[in-house]
C-alpha positions in Angstrom: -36.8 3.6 -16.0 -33.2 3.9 -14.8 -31.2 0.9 -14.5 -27.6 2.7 -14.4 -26.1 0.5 -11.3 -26.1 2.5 -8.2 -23.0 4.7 -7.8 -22.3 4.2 -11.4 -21.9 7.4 -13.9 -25.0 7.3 -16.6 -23.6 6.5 -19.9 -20.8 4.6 -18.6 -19.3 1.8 -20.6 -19.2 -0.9 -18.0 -17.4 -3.3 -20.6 -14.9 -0.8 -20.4 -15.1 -1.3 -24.8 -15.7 2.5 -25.8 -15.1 6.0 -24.0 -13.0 7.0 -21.1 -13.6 7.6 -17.7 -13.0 11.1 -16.3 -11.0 11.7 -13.3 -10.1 14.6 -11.4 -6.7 14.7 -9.1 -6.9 16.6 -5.8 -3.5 17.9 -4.6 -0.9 19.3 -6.7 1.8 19.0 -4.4 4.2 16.5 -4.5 2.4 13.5 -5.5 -0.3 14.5 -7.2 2.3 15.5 -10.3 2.4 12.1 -10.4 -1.0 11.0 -10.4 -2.0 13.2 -13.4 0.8 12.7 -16.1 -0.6 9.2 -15.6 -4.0 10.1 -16.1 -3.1 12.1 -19.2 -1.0 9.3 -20.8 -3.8 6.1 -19.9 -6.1 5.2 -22.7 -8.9 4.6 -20.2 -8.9 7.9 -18.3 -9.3 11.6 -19.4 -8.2 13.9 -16.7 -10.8 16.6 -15.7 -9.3 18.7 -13.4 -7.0 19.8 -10.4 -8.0 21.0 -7.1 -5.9 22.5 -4.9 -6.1 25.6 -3.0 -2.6 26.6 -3.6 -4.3 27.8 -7.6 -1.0 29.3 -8.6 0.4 25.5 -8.0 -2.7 23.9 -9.8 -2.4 26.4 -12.7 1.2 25.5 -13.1 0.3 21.6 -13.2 -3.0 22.0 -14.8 -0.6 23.6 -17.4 1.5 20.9 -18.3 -1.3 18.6 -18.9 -2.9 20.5 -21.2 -4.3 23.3 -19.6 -7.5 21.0 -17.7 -9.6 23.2 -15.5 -8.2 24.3 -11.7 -10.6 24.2 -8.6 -10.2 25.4 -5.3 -12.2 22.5 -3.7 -13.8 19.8 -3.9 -17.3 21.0 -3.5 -16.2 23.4 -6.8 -15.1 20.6 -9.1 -18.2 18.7 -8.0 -20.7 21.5 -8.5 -19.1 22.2 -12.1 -17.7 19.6 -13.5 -18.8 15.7 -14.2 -16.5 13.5 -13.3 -16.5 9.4 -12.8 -14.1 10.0 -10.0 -11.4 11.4 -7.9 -8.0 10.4 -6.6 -6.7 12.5 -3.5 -3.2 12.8 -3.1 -3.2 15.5 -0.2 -2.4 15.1 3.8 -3.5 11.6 5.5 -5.6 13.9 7.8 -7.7 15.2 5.5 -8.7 11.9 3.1 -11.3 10.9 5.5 -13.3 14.4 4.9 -12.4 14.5 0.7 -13.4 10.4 0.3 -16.6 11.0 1.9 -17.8 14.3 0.6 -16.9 12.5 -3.1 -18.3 8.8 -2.0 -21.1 10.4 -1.0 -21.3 12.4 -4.6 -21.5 9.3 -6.4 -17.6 9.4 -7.3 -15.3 6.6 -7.3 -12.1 7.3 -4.6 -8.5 6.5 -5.1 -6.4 7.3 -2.3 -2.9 7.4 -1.7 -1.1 5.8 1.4 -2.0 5.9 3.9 -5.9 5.2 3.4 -6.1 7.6 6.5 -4.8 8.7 9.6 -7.1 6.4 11.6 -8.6 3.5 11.4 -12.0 4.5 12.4 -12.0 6.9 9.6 -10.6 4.3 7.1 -13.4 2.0 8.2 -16.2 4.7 7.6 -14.7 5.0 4.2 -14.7 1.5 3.6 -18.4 1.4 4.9 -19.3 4.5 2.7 -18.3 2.9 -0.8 -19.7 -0.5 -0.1 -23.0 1.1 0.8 -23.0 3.2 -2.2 -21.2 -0.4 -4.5 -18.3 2.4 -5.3 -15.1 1.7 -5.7 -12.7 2.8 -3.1 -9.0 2.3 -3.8 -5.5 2.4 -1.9 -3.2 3.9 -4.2 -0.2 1.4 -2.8 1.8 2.0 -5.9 4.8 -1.0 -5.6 2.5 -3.5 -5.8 1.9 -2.7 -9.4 5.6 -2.9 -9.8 7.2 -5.8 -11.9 9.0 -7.1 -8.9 6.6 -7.2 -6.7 3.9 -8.8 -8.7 6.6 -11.4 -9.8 7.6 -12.0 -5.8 3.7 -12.8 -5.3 3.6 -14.6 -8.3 6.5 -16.5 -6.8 5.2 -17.2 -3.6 1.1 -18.3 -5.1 3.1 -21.1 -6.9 5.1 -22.5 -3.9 8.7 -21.7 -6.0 9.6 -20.3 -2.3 8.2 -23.5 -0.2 6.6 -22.1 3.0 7.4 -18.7 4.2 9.9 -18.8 7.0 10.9 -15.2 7.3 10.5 -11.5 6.0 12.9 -9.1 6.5 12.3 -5.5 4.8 14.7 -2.2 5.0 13.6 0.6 4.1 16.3 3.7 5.4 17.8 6.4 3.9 18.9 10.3 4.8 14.7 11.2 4.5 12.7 14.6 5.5 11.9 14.5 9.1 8.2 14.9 9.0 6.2 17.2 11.7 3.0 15.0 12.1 4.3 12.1 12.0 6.2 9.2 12.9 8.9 7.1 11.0 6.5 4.6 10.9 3.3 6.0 9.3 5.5 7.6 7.0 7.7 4.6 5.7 6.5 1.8 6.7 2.9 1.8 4.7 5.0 0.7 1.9 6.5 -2.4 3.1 3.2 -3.0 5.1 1.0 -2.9 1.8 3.5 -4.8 -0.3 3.8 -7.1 2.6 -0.4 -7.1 2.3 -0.2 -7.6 -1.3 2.3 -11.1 -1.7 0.7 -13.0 1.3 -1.6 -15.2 1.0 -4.7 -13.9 3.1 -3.0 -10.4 2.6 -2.1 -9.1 6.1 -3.4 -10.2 9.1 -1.1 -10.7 12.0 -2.8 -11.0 15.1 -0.4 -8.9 17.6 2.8 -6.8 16.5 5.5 -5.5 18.7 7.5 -2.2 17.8 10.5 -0.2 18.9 11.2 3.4 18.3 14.0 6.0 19.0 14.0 9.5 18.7 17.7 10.8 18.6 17.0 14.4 17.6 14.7 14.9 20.2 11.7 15.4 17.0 9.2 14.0 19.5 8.2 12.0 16.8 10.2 8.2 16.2 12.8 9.0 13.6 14.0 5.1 13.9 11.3 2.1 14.4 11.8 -1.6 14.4 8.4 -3.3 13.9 8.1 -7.4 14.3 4.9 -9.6 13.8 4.3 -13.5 13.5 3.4 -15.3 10.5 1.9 -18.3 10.1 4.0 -21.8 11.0 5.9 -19.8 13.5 7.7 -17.7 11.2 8.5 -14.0 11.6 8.9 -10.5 9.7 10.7 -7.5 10.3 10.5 -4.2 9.1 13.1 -1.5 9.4 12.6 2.0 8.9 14.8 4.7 9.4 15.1 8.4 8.3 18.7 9.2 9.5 20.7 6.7 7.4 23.2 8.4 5.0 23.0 5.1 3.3 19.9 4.8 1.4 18.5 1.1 1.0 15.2 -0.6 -0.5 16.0 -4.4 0.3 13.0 -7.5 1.2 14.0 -10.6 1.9 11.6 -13.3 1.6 12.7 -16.9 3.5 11.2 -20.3 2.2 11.9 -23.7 2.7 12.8 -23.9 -0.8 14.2 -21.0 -2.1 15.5 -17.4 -0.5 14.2 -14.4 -2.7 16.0 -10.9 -2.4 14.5 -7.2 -3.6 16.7 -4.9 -4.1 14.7 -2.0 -5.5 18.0 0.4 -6.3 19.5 -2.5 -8.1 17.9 -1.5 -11.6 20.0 -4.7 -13.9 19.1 -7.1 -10.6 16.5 -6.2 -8.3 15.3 -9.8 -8.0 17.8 -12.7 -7.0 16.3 -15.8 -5.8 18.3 -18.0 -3.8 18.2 -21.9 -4.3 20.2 -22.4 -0.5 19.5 -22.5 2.7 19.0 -24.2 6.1 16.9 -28.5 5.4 15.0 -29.7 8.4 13.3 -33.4 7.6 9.7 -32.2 7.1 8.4 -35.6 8.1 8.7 -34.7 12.0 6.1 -32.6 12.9 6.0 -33.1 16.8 8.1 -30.7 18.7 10.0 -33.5 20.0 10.8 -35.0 17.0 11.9 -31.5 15.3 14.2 -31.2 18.2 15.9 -34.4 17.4 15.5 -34.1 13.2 19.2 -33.0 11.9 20.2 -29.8 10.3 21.4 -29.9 7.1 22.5 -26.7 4.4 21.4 -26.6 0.7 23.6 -25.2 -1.3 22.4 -24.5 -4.6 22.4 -21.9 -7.5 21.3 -18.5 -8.1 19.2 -16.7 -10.9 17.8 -13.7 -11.4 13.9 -13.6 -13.2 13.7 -11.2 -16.1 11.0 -8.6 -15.3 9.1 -6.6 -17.9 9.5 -3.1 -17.8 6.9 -0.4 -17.0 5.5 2.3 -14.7 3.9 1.0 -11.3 1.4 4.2 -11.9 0.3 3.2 -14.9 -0.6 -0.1 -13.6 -2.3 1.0 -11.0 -4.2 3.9 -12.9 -5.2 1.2 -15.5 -6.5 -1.3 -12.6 -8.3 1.6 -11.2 -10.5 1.8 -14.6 -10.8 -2.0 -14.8 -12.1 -2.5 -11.2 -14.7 0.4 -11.7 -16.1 -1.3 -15.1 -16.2 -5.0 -14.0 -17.6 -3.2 -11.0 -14.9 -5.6 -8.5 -12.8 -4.5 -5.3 -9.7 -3.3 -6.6 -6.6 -5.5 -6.1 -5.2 -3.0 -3.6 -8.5 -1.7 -2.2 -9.7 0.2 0.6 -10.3 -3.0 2.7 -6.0 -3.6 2.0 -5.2 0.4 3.3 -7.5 -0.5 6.5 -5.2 -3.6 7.3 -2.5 -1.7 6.8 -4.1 1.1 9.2 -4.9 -1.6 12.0 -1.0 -2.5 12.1 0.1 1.2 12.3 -2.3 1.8 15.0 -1.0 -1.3 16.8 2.2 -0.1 15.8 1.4 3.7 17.9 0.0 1.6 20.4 3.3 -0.3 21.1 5.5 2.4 21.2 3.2 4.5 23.7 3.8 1.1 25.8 7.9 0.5 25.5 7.4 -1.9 23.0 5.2 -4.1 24.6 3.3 -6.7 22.1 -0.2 -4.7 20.5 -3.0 -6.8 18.7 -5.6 -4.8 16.9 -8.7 -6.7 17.9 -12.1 -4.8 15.7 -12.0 -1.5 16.7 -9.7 -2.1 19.8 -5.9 -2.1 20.5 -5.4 -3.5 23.8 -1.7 -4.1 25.2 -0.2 -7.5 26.2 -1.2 -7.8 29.9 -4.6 -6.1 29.9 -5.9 -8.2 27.5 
């Protein structure tokens, strides 16, 4: 009788104690690179093959990691070669079609951002891998960076106090995409990371957002996007692709401490902030926060010390772990789809001047109609 878990490879070492798991990386072009020179250099992977139909490409990466077999397609890799599963790094428009025909294959998914390019078709995903008790993973690679894990860390504790404000920047002199907007080409990042260090992950119930298209691109080359976060407070994320002046830079407000990210800072790129603006916490009617004084904090700075290692090969080594404890991955395909109901609210704004979205189910309405 066969008692291999369903969707799980026979033979597989679910303690994860002995053997690898064998992965195969679809798209060689500019992220995939990426994706495989981790898979070659992590203990718990041995990397199967490429697919791509660009085969001259393929060849060329297949190449440098040790000359691994080349496919044109999926269907090819999966009628000739066993693997445990597959990470897609190719356009958002066509991960819905490669997760499926692979969930539905038996194969475990890794996909990078964004999980797709709706969120209908991240849902089915979703649906697909928990039908089949597959893993299905967002490949939202700074959350397995030092800094961020230590700015959740920091926040899990209460070292911040409650969250006030977020601000996150994220412009620089970038390649003006032809499918899509500033937005759904930035912003995932600060959206997931966003997803990652709140508690409850991300969940705001309406966002607003502002676009502007200079060049005439027809797509939003500049977009201000604002939500509200619990107690009232507020975050901000700026994207832009026009800036000469490239900046990575989150700022996270508490009522006890100020924390700054600055991702091109490489001797700094965490300062925490022990100043600020003190409101006497015991008032908690409106009218008495009204009449509470103001006061300033004005305290010291220091910097945590953050080990130092590759985001990738976190995330490649969480990928194993969450397929042999047989868990949702810390960023999984549930954390893409929140981060696909805000860009769809996001779309949804801008086609309405910038009036307030809220993704409700399946639904974006507009502020008005609701």
């Amino acid at each position: 009788m066969d008692e291999t878990p369903p969707g799980y490879s026979r033979g597989l070492d679910l303690a994860g104690a002995t053997g690898q798991l064998r992965v195969a990386v679809i798209g060689a072009g500019y992220w995939g690179p990426n994706l495989a020179r981790n898979f070659t250099a992590s203990p718990d992977w041995e990397l199967a093959g490429i697919v791509d139909l660009d085969q001259p490409r393929a060849a060329k990466l297949a190449a440098a990691q040790g000359r691994v077999p080349v496919f044109r397609s999926i269907d090819e890799l999966l009628d000739l070669v066993d693997v445990d599963a597959v990470a897609i790094a190719t356009p958002a428009h066509t991960h819905h079609g490669i997760a499926l025909t692979a969930l539905k294959a038996g194969k475990h998914v890794l996909v990078e951002k964004p999980l797709a390019d709706s969120r209908i078709k991240g849902l089915e995903m979703v649906e697909e891998a928990e039908e089949r008790e597959l893993v299905l993973m967002a490949d939202h690679t700074y959350c397995y960076t030092p800094a961020v894990l230590k700015i959740r860390e920091l926040i899990a504790d209460g070292s911040l106090g409650d969250i006030l404000f977020i601000d996150s920047v994220r412009i620089n002199l970038g390649l003006v995409q032809p499918d899509v907007d500033v937005f759904w080409d930035l912003a995932p990042h600060d959206l997931s990371i966003l997803d990652f260090i709140l508690p409850g992950g991300l969940q705001p119930v309406e966002v607003a957002a502002h676009g502007a298209d200079p060049l005439g691109t027809g797509h939003a080359c500049i977009g201000h996007l604002t939500f509200a976060l619990p107690n009232d407070a507020m975050a901000h994320v700026h994207v832009n692709w026009l800036s000469p002046t490239k900046i990575r830079q989150l700022v996270v407000g508490g009522s006890r401490r100020t924390l700054v990210w600055d991702d091109l800072n490489p001797q700094q790129r965490l300062s925490i902030y022990d100043r600020g603006v003190s409101l006497d916490r015991q008032s908690r009617s409106a009218a008495d926060k009204k009449a509470s004084a103001i006061s300033y904090r004005l305290g010291d700075t220091w910097s945590p010390a953050l080990p130092e290692h590759e985001a990738l090969g976190q995330m490649v080594a969480e990928f194993a772990s969450s397929i042999w404890q047989q868990r949702p991955a810390r960023t999984s395909g549930a954390a893409g789809l929140r981060v696909l109901s805000v860009l769809e609210a996001v779309s949804s704004s801008l086609e309405a001047d910038g009036r307030s979205s809220a993704v409700i189910g399946n639904e974006v309405q507009l502020e008005g109609t609701r």
